[in-house]
N, C-alpha and C positions, 0 to 999 in steps of 0.2 A: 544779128545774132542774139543780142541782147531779151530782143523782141519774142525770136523764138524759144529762148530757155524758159522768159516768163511764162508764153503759152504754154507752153509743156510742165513747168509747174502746178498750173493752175488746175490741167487735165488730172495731171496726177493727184491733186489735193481734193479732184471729183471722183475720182476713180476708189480713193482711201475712203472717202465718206459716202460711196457707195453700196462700198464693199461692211462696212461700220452697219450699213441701216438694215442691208440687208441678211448680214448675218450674226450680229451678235445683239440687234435693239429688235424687241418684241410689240412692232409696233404693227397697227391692223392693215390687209393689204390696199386700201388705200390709197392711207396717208403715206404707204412708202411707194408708192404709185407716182402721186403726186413729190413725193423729196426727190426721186429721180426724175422727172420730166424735167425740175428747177434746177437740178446739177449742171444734166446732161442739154437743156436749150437754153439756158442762162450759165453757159461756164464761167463769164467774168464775173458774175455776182452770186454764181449760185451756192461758192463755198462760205462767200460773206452770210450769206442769207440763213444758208445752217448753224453758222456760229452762232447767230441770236436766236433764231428759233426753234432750232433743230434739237442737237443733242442731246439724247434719249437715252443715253449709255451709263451715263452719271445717277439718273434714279434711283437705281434700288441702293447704291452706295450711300447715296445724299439723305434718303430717308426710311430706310429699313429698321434703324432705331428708335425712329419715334413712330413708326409703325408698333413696335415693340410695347412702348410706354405708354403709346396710347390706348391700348387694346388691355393691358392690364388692371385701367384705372376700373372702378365698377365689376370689377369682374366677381364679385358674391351679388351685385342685385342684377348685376347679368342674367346668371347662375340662376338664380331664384324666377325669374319674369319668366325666361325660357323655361323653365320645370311647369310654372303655372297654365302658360300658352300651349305648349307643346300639350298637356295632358287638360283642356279645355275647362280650367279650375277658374280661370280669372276674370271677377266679374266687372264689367266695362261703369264708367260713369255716366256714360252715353250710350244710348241705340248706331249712333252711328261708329264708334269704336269699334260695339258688336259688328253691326255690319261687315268692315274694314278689318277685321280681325286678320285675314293674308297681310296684306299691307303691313301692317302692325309688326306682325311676324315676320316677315320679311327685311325688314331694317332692322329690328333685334338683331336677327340671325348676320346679317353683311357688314355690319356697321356698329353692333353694341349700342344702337339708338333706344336707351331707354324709355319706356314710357312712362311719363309724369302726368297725373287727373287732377291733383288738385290748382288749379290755374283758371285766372283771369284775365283773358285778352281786349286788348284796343287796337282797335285798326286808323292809320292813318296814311292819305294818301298827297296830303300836301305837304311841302316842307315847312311852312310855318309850324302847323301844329307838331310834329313828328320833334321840330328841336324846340319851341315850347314848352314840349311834355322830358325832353331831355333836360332841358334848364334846368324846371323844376325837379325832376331825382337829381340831378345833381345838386343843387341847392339843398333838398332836403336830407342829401347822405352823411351818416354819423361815424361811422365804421371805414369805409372802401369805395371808391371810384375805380374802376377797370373799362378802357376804352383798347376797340381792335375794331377800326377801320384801315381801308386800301388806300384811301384818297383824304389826307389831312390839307387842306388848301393855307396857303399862306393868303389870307385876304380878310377881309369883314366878320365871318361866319368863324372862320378857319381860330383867330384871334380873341373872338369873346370865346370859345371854347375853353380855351387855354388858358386865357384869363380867368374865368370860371373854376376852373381845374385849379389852380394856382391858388386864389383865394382858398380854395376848401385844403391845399394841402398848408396852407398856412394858418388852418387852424386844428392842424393835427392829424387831419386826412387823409389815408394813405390813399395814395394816387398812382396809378400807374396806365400808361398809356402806351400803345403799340400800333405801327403805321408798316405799311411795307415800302421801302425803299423807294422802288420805280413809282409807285404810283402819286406817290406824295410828291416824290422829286419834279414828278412831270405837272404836279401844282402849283408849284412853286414851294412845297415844305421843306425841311432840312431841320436839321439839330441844331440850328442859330434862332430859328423858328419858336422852339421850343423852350427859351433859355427862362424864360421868367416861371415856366412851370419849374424845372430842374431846381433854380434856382429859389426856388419855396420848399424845394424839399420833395418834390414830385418823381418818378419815375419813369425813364421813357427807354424803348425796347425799338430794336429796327430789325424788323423781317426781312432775310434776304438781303444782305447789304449789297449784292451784286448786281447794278444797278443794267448791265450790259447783256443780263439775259431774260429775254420777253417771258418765258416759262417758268413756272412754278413760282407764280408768284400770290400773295395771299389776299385773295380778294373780298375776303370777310366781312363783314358789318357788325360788331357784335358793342354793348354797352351792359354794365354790371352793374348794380348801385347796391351796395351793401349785402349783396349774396340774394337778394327776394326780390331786386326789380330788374329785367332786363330788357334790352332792345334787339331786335334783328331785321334785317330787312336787306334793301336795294338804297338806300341814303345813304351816300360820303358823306364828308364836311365839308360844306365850300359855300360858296355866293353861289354856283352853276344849281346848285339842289333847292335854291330858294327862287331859282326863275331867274336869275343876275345875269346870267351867263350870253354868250353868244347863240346859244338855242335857244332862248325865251322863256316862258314856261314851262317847267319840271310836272310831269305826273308819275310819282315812284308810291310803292307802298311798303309799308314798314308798322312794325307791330310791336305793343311795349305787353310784358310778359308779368306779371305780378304771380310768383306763387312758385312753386316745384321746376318747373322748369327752367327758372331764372338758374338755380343748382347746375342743373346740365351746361347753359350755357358761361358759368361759372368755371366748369370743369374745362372746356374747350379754351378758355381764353389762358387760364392757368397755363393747360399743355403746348399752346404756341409760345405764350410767354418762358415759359422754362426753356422751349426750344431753340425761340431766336436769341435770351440772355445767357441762357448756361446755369439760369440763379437755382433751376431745382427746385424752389418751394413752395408753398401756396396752399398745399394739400391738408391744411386744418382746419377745424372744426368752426372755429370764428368767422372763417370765410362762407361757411354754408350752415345758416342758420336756420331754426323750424318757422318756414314762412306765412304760419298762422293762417291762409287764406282759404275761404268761403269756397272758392270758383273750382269748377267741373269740368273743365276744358282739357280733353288728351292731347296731349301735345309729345311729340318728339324730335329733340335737336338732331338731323342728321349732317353728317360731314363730308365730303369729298375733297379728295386732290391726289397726288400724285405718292401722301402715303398712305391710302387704301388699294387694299387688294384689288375689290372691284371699282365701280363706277358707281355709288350708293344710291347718291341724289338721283342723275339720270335713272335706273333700278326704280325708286321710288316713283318719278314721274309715269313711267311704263306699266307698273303693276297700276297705282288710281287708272291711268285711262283706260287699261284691258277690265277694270272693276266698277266702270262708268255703264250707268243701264238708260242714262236720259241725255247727259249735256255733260260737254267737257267745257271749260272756260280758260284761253289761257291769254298771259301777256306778257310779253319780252321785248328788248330795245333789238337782239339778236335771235334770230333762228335760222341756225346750219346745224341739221338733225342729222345723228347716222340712221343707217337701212333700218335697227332697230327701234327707234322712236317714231320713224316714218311710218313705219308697217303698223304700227301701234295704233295711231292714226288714223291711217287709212281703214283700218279693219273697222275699228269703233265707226268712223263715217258711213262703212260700209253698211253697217248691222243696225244702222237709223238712230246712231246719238248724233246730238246734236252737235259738233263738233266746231268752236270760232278760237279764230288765234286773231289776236289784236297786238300790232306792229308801228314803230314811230312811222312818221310821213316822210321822214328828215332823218340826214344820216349825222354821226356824229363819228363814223368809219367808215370811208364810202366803198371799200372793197366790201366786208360785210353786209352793207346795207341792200348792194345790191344783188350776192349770193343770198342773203338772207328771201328777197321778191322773187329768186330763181326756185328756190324748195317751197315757199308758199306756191306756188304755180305748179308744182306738182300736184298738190293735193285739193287742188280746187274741182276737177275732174269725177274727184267722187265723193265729193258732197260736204268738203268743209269749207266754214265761210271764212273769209281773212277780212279783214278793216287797216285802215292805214289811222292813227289817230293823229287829228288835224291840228289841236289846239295843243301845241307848244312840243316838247318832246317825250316818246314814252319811257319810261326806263326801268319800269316796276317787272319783279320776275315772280309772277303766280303764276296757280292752278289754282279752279275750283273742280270738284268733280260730282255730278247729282246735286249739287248746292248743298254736299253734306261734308266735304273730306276735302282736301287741298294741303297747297302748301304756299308760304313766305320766306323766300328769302335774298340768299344776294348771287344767285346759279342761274346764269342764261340759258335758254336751250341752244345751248351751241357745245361744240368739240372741245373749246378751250375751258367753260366751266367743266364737261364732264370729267374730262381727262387730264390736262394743267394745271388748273389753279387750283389753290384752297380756299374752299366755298363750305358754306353753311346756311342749312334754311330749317323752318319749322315746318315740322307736317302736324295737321291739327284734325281731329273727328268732330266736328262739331255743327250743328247743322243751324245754329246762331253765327257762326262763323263765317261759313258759309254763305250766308242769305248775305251777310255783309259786305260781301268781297264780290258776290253777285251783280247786288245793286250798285257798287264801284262800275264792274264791266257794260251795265247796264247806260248809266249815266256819263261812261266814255262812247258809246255807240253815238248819241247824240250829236258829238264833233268829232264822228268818226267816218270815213268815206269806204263802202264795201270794196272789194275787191272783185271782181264780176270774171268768168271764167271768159265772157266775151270781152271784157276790157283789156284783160290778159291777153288774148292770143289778137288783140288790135296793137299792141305798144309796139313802138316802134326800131326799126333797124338797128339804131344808136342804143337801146337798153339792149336789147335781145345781145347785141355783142358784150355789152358791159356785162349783163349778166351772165355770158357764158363764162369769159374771161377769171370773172370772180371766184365762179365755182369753180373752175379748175384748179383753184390754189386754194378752199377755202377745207378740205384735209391737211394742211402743213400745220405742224404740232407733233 
C-alpha cells in the first residue's frame, strides 16, 4: 500500500511539473519535448531531475530587475551610438568595423553592447602566459583589482591568486573578487578559501549562492586592473587551465584588453557584483578612467544569460556567420546548436565558405561530448570540416569570420551558454585580430584529426547508440 501511494505521488509530482512546463514556462518546443519524455519514461527520477535542472518558472522573478539596472547603465552613449549608426554618421577605426557595420548594429540594438575603438588587444592561448600576463596587472595595480570568474580552484594556481590579491589589498588595494558558487564549490573553493584575502582587507561576492540549482549560473571570465586593463576569455583559475589536471594539456584562449573597453568590461563586473552583494556602488568616475591608449581595435563586450531578453551572444555568432563571404573558424570544448545556428551553418557551407569547427578528442562531459559528435555529423554532408584536437584538451570559445571579425570569450556553442548561464565575450573588427586567432586555428590543425564524412557514417554500433541517447536529452534547460 505504501508502495502504491508513493507511486502515485510521484506520477502526480510528474503530472504538476508537466502541466508547469507546459503552460506557464515559455520554454522552445523542444526542450519541453524533451522535459516530458524525462518525466513521463523516467518517473522515479524525472521530478528529481527537474528540480536541478529544470525550473524555468522562477526567471523572470529571479532577474527581471537587474534586467532593469542593467539596461539603464550607458543609456546616453547608447542613445548617441545608435543616432550615429542608424543615420550612417559614424566613422569606423577599421575597414573591417565598416564592413561589419549590421553586426555592430545589431548588438547595440539587443544588448546595449557598446562600441569601444580605442583598444589594444593580446591574444593568448596558453595558460602560462594568459596568468603571466595576469600576475603582472595585478602586481602593477595602483587603484583596483576586480576578478569575476566561474571556477576559482582551491589548489596551487587557485592560492597564489589569492595570495597575489591579498598582498595588493594590504597595501591599500581595493580588491574585490566574485566566484559563482557551484562552480568553485565543485573546485574545491569556499569562503575558508578565501580568508587571507578577506582577511587583508579584500572583498569577496558569491554569485548564486544556491549551490543545488545547475541553471543560471555565472560562467564569466572577467579581470579589471585599475579600470584600463582587462581580461576575458575561456580561462578559470586552477592547475586544470595550466595542463595539471586529469586532461592533460589545456588549449583555451583568452585576450588581455588595454584601453576603452577595459570600461565596458568594468561596467559588467560592477553590475553582477552589485547584484550578487546588494553593495549598489561602483558607478564612479575613479573606477573608469581616460585610458590614454594608442590602439584601434573595435571591440564590443556583449553579455548573455537568463537576464536578457534575447539570446545576444548566440544573435552575434549568427549575424558574423550569415556575413561570412570566405571562412568561418570556429572552436568549442561543446557544440549542441539549436535549428537556428545549425541552418546558419549549413547555408554558409552551402554557399562555398569555408566552414571548420574544431572540437576536444576527450570528453570532460561525456553526455555532451558525445551529442556534441551527433550535431557535428549533421553538417558534414554539406561541406563543413570538423577536427577533433589531439594534443591535450580544447576549451577555447571563438570565432573568426573572413579573418576579419570574431569573437572571444567564455559562451559555448551550446543551449546552456545561450540560454542559462551568464556568459560574456568580445566581439572584435579587426583584421590583425583576426590573422591572429587564425594562425592559432591553423597551428591546432597540425594535432588535429579531420572528421571525415566516411569516418562518420563507419563508427560504430556502441557510439551511434551513445550518440543517439545523448541527443535526446541534450534540449533539457
Amino acid at each position: 500500500m505504501e508502495l502504491e501511494l508513493s507511486i502515485g505521488f510521484i506520477l502526480a509530482l510528474n503530472v504538476i511539473f508537466a502541466v508547469t512546463i507546459v503552460f506557464f514556462e515559455r520554454r522552445n518546443p523542444t526542450a519541453t519535448t524533451a522535459w516530458l519524455m524525462v518525466l513521463f519514461l523516467l518517473p522515479p527520477v524525472g521530478f528529481v531531475l527537474y528540480l536541478l535542472f529544470g525550473q524555468n518558472y522562477t526567471r523572470q522573478r529571479m532577474f527581471v530587475i537587474k534586467e532593469r539596472e542593467d539596461r539603464c547603465f550607458l543609456q546616453e552613449t547608447f542613445e548617441e551610438q545608435h543616432r550615429a549608426l542608424a543615420g550612417n554618421h559614424h566613422r569606423f577605426t577599421t575597414p573591417e568595423a565598416e564592413e561589419f557595420r549590421d553586426a555592430i548594429f545589431l548588438l547595440l540594438q539587443n544588448n546595449r553592447a557598446c562600441l569601444t575603438e580605442k583598444n589594444r588587444v593580446d591574444i593568448y592561448t596558453r595558460g602560462e602566459d594568459k596568468f603571466d600576463a595576469l600576475f603582472a596587472a595585478i602586481r602593477g595595480a595602483r587603484h583596483h583589482i576586480h576578478l569575476e570568474y566561474f571556477v576559482i580552484n582551491d589548489d596551487e594556481l587557485g592560492r597564489a591568486v589569492v595570495h597575489a590579491l591579498a598582498e595588493k589589498a594590504r597595501e591599500g588595494v581595493e580588491v574585490r573578487l566574485l566566484f559563482d558558487a557551484m562552480g568553485s564549490r565543485a573546485g574545491g573553493g569556499s569562503r575558508e578559501a578565501f580568508e587571507e584575502l578577506t582577511d587583508a582587507g579584500g572583498k569577496i561576492g558569491v554569485f548564486f549562492p544556491s549551490v543545488y540549482r545547475v541553471n543560471y549560473r555565472n560562467h564569466r571570465k572577467i579581470a579589471v586592473i585599475d579600470g584600463v586593463v582587462g581580461f576575458i576569455g575561456g580561462f578559470n583559475i586552477g592547475d586544470d587551465y595550466l595542463g595539471k589536471g586529469p586532461l592533460g594539456r589545456w588549449r583555451d584562449t583568452a585576450i588581455r584588453i588595454t584601453g576603452e573597453a577595459a570600461r565596458m568590461l568594468q561596467f559588467r563586473f560592477f553590475l553582477d557584483w552589485n547584484y550578487a552583494t546588494g553593495e549598489y556602488s561602483g558607478f564612479e568616475t575613479r573606477y573608469f578612467p581616460d585610458p590614454g591608449v594608442s590602439g584601434a581595435t573595435p571591440i564590443q563586450i556583449v553579455s548573455g544569460g537568463p537576464d536578457t531578453r534575447w539570446n545576444p551572444i548566440k544573435e552575434g555568432y549568427i549575424k558574423l556567420i550569415n556575413s561570412a563571404r570566405e571562412s568561418v573558424y570556429i572552436q568549442t570544448p561543446y557544440f549542441i546548436p539549436d535549428e537556428s545556428v545549425t541552418d546558419a551553418l549549413r547555408l554558409a557551407a552551402l554557399s562555398g565558405v569555408d566552414v571548420r569547427i574544431m572540437i576536444p578528442c576527450k570528453p570532460d562531459h561525456l553526455f555532451v561530448y558525445w551529442a556534441t559528435l551527433s550535431f557535428i555529423g549533421d553538417l558534414l554532408d554539406v561541406g563543413v570540416r570538423a577536427y577533433t584536437y589531439d594534443d591535450g584538451f580544447l576549451h577555447a570559445k571563438t570565432v573568426v569570420v573572413d579573418g576579419k571579425a570574431g569573437s572571444v570569450g567564455s559562451a559555448n556553442w551550446d543551449v546552456r551558454s545561450f540560454r542559462l548561464n551568464f556568459e560574456a565575450n568580445a566581439f572584435f573588427y579587426d583584421a590583425a585580430i583576426g590573422a591572429g586567432l587564425v594562425q592559432a586555428f591553423e597551428e591546432d590543425l597540425a594535432v588535429s584529426t579531420e572528421i571525415t564524412p566516411e569516418d562518420y557514417r563507419a563508427r560504430s554500433l556502441r557510439v551511434r547508440v551513445k550518440e543517439s541517447v545523448s541527443r535526446l536529452f541534450s534540449p533539457l534547460g
